[in-house]
C-alpha positions in Angstrom: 129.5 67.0 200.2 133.4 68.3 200.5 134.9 70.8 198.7 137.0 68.8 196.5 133.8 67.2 195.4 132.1 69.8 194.5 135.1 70.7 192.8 134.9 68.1 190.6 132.0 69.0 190.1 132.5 72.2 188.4 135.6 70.8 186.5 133.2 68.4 184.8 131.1 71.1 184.1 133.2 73.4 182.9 134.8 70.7 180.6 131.2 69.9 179.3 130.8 73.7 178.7 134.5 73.6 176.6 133.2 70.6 174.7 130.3 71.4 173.7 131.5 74.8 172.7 134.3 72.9 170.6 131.6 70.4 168.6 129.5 73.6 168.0 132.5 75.3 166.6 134.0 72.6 164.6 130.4 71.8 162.8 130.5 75.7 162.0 134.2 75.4 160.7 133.1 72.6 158.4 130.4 73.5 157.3 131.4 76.9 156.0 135.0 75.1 154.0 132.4 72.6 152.6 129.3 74.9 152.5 129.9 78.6 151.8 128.7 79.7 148.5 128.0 76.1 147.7 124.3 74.9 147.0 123.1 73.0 150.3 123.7 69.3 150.7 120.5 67.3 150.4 120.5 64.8 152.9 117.0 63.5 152.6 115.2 65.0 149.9 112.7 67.6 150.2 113.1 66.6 154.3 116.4 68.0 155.7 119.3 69.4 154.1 123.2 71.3 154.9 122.2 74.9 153.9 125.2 77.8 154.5 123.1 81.3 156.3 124.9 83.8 157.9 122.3 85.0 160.5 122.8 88.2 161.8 119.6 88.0 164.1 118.1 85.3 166.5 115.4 82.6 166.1 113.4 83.2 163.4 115.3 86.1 161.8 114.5 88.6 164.9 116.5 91.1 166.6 118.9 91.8 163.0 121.6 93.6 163.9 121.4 94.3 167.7 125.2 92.9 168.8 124.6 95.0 172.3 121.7 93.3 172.9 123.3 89.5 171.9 126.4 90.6 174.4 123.9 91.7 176.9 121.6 88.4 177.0 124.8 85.5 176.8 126.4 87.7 180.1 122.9 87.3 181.7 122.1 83.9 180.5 125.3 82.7 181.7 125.3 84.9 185.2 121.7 82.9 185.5 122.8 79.5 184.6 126.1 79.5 186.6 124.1 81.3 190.0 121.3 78.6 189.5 123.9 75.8 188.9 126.2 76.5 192.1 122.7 76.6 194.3 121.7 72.9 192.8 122.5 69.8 194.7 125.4 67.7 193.6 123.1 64.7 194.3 122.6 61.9 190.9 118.7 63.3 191.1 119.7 66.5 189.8 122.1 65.7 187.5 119.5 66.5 184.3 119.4 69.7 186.2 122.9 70.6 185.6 123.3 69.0 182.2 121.1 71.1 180.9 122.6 74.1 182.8 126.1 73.1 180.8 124.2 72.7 177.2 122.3 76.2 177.6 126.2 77.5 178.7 127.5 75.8 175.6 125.0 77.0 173.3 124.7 80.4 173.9 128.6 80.5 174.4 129.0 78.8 170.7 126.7 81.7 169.1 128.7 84.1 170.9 131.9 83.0 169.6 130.5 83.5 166.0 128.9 87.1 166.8 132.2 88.3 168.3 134.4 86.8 165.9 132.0 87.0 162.3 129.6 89.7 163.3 126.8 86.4 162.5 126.1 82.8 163.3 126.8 80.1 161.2 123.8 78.1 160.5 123.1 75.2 158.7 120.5 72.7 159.8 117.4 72.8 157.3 114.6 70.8 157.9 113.3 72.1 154.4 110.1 69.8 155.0 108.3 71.8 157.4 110.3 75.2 156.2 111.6 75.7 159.7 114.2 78.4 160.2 117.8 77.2 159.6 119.5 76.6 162.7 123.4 75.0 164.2 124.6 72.9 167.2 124.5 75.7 169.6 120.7 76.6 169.1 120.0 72.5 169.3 122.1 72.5 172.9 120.0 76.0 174.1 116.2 75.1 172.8 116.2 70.9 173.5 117.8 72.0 177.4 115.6 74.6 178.4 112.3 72.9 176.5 113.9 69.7 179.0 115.0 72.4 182.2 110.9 73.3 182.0 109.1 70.4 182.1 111.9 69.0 184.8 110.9 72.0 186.7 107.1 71.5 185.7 106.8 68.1 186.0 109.2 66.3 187.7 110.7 67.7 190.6 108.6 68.3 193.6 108.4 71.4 196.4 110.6 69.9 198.6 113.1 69.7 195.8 112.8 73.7 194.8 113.2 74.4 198.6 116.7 72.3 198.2 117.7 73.9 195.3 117.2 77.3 197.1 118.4 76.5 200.4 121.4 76.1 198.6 121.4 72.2 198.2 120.8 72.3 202.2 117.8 70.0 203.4 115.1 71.6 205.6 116.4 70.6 209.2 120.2 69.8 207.7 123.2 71.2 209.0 125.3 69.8 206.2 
């Protein structure tokens, strides 16, 4: 592949990263002018609901409080996902590879904005049927791509394929 392809590549990328940062941030925008200090809005009831929370911890209400160790983890996640995006193959086959690569970027990016900016995330999505944990866009973008990045990993891609991924998108016996 040439450079200017692979350029593209990361451009698209990129702009999926900026995209999905901007949904994430204009679902949190909305919901806290229609939201905040409102009572939630029942979309099916006793099933799933709008519900304003200012969490000031992760998933499932761990880690209150710990900014440093937020900063820490979206520099880290991010150094991970960028390193293990630039050693994938631009090749269609790994495309759900590096999708998922740009949602996990997105999300964790969208949550950072809110720590940095709020001192908390914004969530809001309630499915108050089962009682699970109020969540946003961002946290759908990080849990449904990594849940997808490990059973790609797990189930669908082969040995041959981990050796192209870290041979730097180079097959065995290529000089590309």
């Amino acid at each position: 592949m040439n450079i200017s392809s692979r350029i593209r590549h990361y451009v698209t990328a990129a702009a999926g990263v900026i995209l999905g940062i901007i949904f994430d941030q204009v679902t949190k925008y909305l919901v806290v002018m229609n939201l905040k200090g409102q009572k939630p809005f029942v979309i099916w009831e006793n099933v799933f609901q709008l519900e304003y929370l200012e969490n000031r911890g992760a998933a499932f209400g761990l880690f209150q409080e710990q900014r440093l160790f937020f900063y820490l983890s979206v520099i880290l996640i991010c150094a991970l996902v960028i390193w293990f995006y630039s050693r994938v193959p631009m090749e269609k086959k790994f495309l759900p590879l590096r999708i998922c690569a740009v949602l996990i970027t997105a999300g964790a990016i969208g949550n950072f904005l809110d720590r940095v900016r709020l001192n908390y995330v914004v969530d809001f999505l309630y499915f108050k049927l089962i009682d699970f944990p109020i969540f946003n866009v961002a946290d759908i973008y990080v849990t449904v791509s990594a849940f997808a990045f490990f059973v790609l990993l797990a189930f669908y891609y082969k040995e041959k394929d981990f050796e192209q991924i870290f041979s730097g998108g180079k097959r065995r016996g290529n000089a590309d």
